[in-house]
Structures are given as structure tokens and as C-alpha cells.
C-alpha positions in Angstrom: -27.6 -53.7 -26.9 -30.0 -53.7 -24.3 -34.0 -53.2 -24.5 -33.2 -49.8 -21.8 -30.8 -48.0 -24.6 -34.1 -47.2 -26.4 -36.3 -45.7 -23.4 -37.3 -41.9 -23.4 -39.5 -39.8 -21.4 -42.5 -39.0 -23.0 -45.2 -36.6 -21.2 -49.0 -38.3 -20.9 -50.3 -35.1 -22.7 -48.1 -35.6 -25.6 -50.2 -38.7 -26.7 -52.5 -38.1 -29.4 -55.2 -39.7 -28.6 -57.6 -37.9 -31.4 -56.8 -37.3 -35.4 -56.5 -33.4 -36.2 -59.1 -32.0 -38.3 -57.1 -32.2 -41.0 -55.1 -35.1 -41.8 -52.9 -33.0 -43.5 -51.9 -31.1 -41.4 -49.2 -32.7 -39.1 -45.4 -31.2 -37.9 -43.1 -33.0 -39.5 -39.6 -33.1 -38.2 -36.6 -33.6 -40.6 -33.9 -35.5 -39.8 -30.5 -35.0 -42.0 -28.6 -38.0 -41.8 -25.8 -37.1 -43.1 -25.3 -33.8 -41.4 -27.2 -34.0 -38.1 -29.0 -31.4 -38.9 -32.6 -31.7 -37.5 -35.3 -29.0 -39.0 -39.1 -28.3 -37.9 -41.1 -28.1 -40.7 -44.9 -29.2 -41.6 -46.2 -32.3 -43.2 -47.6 -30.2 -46.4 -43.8 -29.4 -46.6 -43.2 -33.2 -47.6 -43.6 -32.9 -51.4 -40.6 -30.8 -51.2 -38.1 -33.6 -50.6 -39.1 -35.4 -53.5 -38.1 -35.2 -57.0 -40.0 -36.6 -60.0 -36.8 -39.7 -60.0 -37.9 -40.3 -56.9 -40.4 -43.6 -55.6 -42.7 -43.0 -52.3 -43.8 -46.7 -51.6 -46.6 -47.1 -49.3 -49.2 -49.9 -47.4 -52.2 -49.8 -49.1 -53.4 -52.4 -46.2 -56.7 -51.6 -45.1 -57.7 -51.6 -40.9 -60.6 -54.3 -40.2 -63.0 -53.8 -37.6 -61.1 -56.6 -35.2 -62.6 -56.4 -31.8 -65.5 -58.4 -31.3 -67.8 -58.8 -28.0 -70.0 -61.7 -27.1 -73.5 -61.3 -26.8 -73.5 -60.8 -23.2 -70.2 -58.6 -23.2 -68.4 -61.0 -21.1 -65.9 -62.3 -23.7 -64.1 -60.1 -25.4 -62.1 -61.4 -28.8 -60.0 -59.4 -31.1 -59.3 -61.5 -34.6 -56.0 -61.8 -35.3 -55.9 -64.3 -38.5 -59.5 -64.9 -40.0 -58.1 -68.7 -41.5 -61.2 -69.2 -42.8 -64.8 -68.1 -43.3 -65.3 -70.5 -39.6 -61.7 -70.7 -38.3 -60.4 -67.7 -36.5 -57.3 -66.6 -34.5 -58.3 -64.8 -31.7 -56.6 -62.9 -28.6 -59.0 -63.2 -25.9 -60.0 -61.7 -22.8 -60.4 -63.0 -20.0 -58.0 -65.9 -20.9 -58.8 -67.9 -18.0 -62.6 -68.5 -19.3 -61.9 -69.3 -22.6 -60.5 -72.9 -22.2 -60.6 -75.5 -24.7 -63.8 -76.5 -25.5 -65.4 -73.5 -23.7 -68.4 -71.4 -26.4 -68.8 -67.9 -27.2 -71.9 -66.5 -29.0 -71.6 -63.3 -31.2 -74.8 -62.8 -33.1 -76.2 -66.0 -34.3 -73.3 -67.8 -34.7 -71.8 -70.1 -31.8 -67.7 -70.3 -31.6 -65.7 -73.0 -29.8 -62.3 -72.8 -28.7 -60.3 -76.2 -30.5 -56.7 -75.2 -29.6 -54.6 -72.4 -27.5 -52.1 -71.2 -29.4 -48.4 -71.1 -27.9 -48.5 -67.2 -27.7 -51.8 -67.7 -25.5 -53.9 -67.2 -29.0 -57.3 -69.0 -29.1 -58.4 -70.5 -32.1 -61.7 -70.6 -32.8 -64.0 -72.7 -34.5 -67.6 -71.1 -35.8 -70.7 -73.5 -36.5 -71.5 -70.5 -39.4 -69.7 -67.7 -41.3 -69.5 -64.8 -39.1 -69.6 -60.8 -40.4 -66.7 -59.1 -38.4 -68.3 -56.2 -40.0 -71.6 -56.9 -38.5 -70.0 -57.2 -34.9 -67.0 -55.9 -34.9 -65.6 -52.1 -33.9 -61.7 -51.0 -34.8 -59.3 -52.3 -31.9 -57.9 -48.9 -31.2 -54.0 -48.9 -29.6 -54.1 -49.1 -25.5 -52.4 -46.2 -25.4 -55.1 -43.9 -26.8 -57.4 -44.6 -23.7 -60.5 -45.2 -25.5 -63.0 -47.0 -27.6 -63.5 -46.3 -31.2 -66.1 -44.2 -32.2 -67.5 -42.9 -36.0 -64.7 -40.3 -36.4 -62.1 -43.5 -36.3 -63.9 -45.3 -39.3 -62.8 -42.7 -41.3 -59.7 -41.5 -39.5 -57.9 -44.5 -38.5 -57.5 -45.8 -42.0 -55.6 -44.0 -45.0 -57.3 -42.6 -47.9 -55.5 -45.1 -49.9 -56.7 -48.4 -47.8 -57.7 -50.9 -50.3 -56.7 -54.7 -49.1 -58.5 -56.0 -45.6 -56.6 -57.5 -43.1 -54.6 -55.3 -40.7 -55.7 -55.0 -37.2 -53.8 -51.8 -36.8 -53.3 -48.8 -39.2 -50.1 -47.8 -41.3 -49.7 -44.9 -39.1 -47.3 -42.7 -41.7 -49.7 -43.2 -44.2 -52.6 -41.1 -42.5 -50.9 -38.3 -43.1 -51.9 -38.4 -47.1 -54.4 -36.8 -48.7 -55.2 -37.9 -52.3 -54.6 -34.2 -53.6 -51.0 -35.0 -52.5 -49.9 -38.6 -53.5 -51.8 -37.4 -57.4 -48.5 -35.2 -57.7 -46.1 -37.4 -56.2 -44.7 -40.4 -57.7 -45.7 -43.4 -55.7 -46.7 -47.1 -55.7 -48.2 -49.8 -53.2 -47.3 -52.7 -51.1 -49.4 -54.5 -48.6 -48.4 -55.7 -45.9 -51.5 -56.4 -43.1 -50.3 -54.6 -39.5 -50.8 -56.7 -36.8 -51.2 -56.5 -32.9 -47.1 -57.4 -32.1 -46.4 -53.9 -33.5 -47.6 -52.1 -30.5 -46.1 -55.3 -27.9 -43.1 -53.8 -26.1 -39.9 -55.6 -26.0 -39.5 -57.7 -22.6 -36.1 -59.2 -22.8 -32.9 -57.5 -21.0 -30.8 -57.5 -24.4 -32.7 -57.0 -27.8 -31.5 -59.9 -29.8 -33.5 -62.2 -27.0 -36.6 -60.9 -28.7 -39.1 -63.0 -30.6 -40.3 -60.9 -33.5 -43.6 -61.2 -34.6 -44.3 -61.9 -38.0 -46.6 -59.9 -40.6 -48.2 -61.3 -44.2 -47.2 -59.3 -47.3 -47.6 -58.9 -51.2 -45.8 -57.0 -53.7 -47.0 -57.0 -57.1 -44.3 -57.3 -60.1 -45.1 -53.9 -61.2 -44.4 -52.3 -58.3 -41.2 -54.5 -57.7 -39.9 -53.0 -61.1 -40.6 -49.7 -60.3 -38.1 -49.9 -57.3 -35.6 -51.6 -59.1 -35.2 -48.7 -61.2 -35.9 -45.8 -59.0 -33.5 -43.5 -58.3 -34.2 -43.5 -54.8 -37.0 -45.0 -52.5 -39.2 -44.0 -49.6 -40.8 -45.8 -47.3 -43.5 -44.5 -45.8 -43.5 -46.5 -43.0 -41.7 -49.0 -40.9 -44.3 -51.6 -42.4 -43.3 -50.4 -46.1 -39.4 -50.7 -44.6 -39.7 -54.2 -43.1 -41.1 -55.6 -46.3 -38.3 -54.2 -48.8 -35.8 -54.8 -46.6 -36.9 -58.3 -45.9 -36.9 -59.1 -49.7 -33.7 -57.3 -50.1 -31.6 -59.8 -48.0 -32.5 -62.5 -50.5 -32.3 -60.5 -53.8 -30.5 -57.4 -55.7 -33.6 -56.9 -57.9 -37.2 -57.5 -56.4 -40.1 -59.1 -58.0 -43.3 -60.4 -57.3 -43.9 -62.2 -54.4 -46.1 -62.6 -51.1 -45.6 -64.2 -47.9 -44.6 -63.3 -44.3 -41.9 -61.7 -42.2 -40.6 -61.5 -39.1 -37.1 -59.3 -39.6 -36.2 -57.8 -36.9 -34.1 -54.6 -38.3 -32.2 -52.8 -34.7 -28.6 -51.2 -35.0 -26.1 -52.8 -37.0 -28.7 -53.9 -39.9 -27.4 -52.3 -43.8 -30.6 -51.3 -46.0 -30.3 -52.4 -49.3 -33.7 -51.0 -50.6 -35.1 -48.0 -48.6 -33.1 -44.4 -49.2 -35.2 -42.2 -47.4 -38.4 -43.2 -44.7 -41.3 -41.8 -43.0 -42.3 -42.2 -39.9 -44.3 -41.4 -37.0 -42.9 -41.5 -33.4 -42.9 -44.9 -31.5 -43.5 -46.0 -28.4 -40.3 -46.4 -26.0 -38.2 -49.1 -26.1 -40.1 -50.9 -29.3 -38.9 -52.2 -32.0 -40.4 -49.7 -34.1 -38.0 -47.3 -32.3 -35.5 -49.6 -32.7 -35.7 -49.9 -36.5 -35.4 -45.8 -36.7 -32.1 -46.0 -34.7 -31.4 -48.8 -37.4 -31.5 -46.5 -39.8 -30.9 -43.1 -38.9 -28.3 -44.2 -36.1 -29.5 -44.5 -31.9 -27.5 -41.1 -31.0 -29.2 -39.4 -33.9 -32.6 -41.0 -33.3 -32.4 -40.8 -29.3 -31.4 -36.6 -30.4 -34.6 -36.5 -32.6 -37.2 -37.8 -30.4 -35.4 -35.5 -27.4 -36.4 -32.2 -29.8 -39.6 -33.7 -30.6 -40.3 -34.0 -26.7 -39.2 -30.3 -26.4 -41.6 -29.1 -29.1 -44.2 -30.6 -28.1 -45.2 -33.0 -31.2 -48.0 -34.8 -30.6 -46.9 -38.8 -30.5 -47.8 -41.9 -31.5 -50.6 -43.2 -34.3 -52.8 -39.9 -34.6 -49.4 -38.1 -34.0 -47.3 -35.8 -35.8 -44.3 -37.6 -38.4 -40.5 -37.7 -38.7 -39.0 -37.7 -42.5 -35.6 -39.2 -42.4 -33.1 -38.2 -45.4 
């Protein structure tokens, strides 16, 4: 399969770049698997498609304030992998002035770069612990065309964000409010989001990508609830990558923590996720590419055409796709 067999037009004006008022509030477009039947519905619709039997699993991950200037604005850093209270993996910008041994101040503390990293990461090395929360704003998706502001603190994190470490958020999860999840029967995973969600895919054929790779925990509890649900939702491709990752190695899941880089595109069997949530991803992504996965391209490619002809607003802030 090639990278071009997951391309679609999408208007500019179709981007959301800003949350609605209410979270709530979304389109949602249904997708029948089995049928082909695609239906236009509304994200408060959701609780209809599931049953008391029935598991929602989402990311509980929780969005960190990433993207870090220098004092004089000339360096711009956004933390990929805090190692340590001191050490820190950092995309930088511009590259070409932050060679090894090169300094970048941020507050009081003074950072050195020790080693570039093979995927043109910097690591960094701080003479004293340094508050990303101090300096640091939310490292908002290119796409949206703009900096953060105080509406994304609140926005661009779910109501159920609890464990720090994702650069980006779970985007299906915004959707929830708690009034909703209270009668729904639902459990967490984390799994902390990282920038190689939003990097598009660059080689000609698909299986020539290097996936990225994205730190998880599931707790036993949770692990037993899916092993005896009926069926189970993702909400997610995060929630998806994680249970499918852990299903290739296992029938029944338990606890566990670590990192993934599956790469789920056409062809893949789920062994774990019945049903998944979704918002609508860029062209020619992965993310895309894990839909058509599991819905089927045609299907998928059919989908995001209506969603384009509707007019549902795209992306992180944008409306949601439930897959049955």
C-alpha cells in the first residue's frame, strides 16, 4: 500500500482551530461496519450505543505545558521526555544553534546540550531542576495556526486528565463531560501522546515507515475488566494502540507498563477493541491509517468523503467518528 492511498481533500475552513463552547456538543458520524451504513448523529447521541455489558476504555493521560522559550526568545524547545528532574529530551528550534555543547537559559536555570539524538532530538542537561510549569505554554498542533492561550488550559485537556506526560491531547476524549462517563461504564489506561502522532508519513509505501513509540500503563484492575467485557471501546487511537499492542502477546491482559511503537494499517486483526472512537485525522497519517485498519480503507476513505460534504469540523478541537 502506498502512503498516497490515504490522501483526501480537506477545505482550510474545515479545520477547527478553536474548541466549541460546549465540549459536548460535537457531530458525531456513525459508521456501521457491517452494513456500510453511515448515519449523522450528535456526540450527546453516544450513550446510546452502549449497553450496561459494555466497556468504554479511555486515556486518562494528562497534556503538559511542553513548549518552552529561552529568556531572550531565541531558542525555542519543546520537551519531549523529562528523563529526569535535570535531563531532558528536547525538539529544538533553530537546530542549527543548538549544537553540542551550545547553553540555553530559561529562568534561572542554565541547560547544555550533551548529545543530538538520531531523530535530530537534543538532550539537555540543566545545572538545577527546572518548572515546565513555570515556563512552559501547551505546544498546540501546527495545524491550528496559533499559540495557546487561557481557553486551551482548560480545553485542550479532558475532564478526566489525571497522569502528566503527553505533549498532545487524547483528542476523542474531549468530547466527555463528567455528567456522561458517571452513567457509562468505563475505565482508564494511560498512555502519554507524543509529538510523532501529528508527523506525516514520508515514505512512498507505508510499511517503510518508522513508527514512533509512546509509554503506557494499564493497571490489573482495568486489565480484568476487559477480559471480561462483553465488548470494548476505545476511545481513541491511543486507547486502540495500547490494547492492541498487548493483545498480540496475550489472550487475557494484565498489568503492565512500558512502550509501543505498533504500527496498525490494513491487513492488522484486532483482538481487543470491538467498537472505537475517533476524531478525524490528518491525510495520509497513520492515525488515518489505523481507521482504515479497522473499519476497512473503502469504508473509511467513504466516511471521511461525507464528513467533507457535511461540513464536520476536523482535527483535535473537531467533531468525532463512532465506528461499530
Amino acid at each position: 500500500m502506498l502512503t498516497t492511498d490515504f490522501d483526501y481533500h480537506l477545505p482550510d475552513e474545515l479545520i477547527a482551530s478553536r474548541p466549541l463552547e460546549d465540549r459536548s456538543s460535537s457531530r458525531m458520524l456513525v459508521v456501521h461496519r457491517d452494513t456500510g451504513l453511515i448515519e449523522h448523529k450528535m456526540f450527546t447521541d453516544f450513550p446510546e450505543y452502549m449497553s450496561e455489558e459494555d466497556l468504554l476504555i479511555l486515556n486518562d493521560t494528562k497534556v503538559i505545558p511542553a513548549r518552552i522559550f529561552s529568556n531572550d526568545e531565541g531558542i525555542e524547545l519543546v520537551v519531549t521526555d523529562r528523563i529526569s528532574d535535570t535531563l531532558w529530551d528536547c525538539m529544538v528550534r533553530p537546530g542549527k544553534k543548538m549544537k553540542v555543547g551550545r547553553t540555553v537559559e530559561v529562568g534561572e536555570a542554565t541547560g547544555t546540550v550533551i548529545e543530538i539524538r538520531d531523530n535530530g532530538n537534543r538532550l539537555i542537561q540543566w545545572d538545577r531542576p527546572l518548572d515546565i510549569h513555570d515556563h512552559g505554554s501547551l505546544a498546540l498542533p501546527h495545524y491550528m495556526g496559533r499559540d495557546s492561550d487561557n481557553t486551551d488550559i482548560d480545553r485542550y485537556q479532558t475532564t478526566f486528565a489525571k497522569e502528566e506526560g503527553a505533549i498532545a491531547a487524547p483528542t476523542a476524549g474531549l468530547h466527555f463531560t463528567p455528567d456522561m462517563l458517571q452513567n457509562l461504564n468505563h475505565d482508564f489506561l494511560t498512555l502519554h501522546v507524543g509529538v510523532g502522532t501529528f508527523r506525516p508519513v514520508k515514505a512512498e509505501k507505508i510499511t517503510d515507515h518508522e513508527m514512533h513509540s509512546e509509554r503506557y500503563v494499564l493497571a490489573g484492575t482495568t486489565a480484568e475488566k476487559i477480559n471480561q467485557a462483553k465488548s470494548v471501546t476505545a476511545v481513541g487511537t491511543t486507547c486502540t494502540r495500547v490494547l492492541e499492542s498487548l493483545g498480540r502477546e496475550n489472550s487475557q491482559l494484565d498489568e503492565c507498563s512500558g512502550a509501543t511503537d505498533i504500527f496498525i494499517y490494513p491487513g492488522f486483526e484486532f483482538k481487543v477493541v470491538d467498537r472505537l472512537l475517533t476524531n478525524f485525522h490528518l491525510p495520509k497519517s497513520t492515525l488515518i491509517m489505523l481507521v482504515s485498519a479497522f473499519a476497512g480503507k473503502e469504508l473509511t476513505m467513504e466516511a471521511y468523503r461525507k464528513a467533507v460534504e457535511g461540513k464536520y469540523r476536523f482535527y483535535s478541537y473537531g467533531d468525532c467518528m463512532l465506528l461499530l
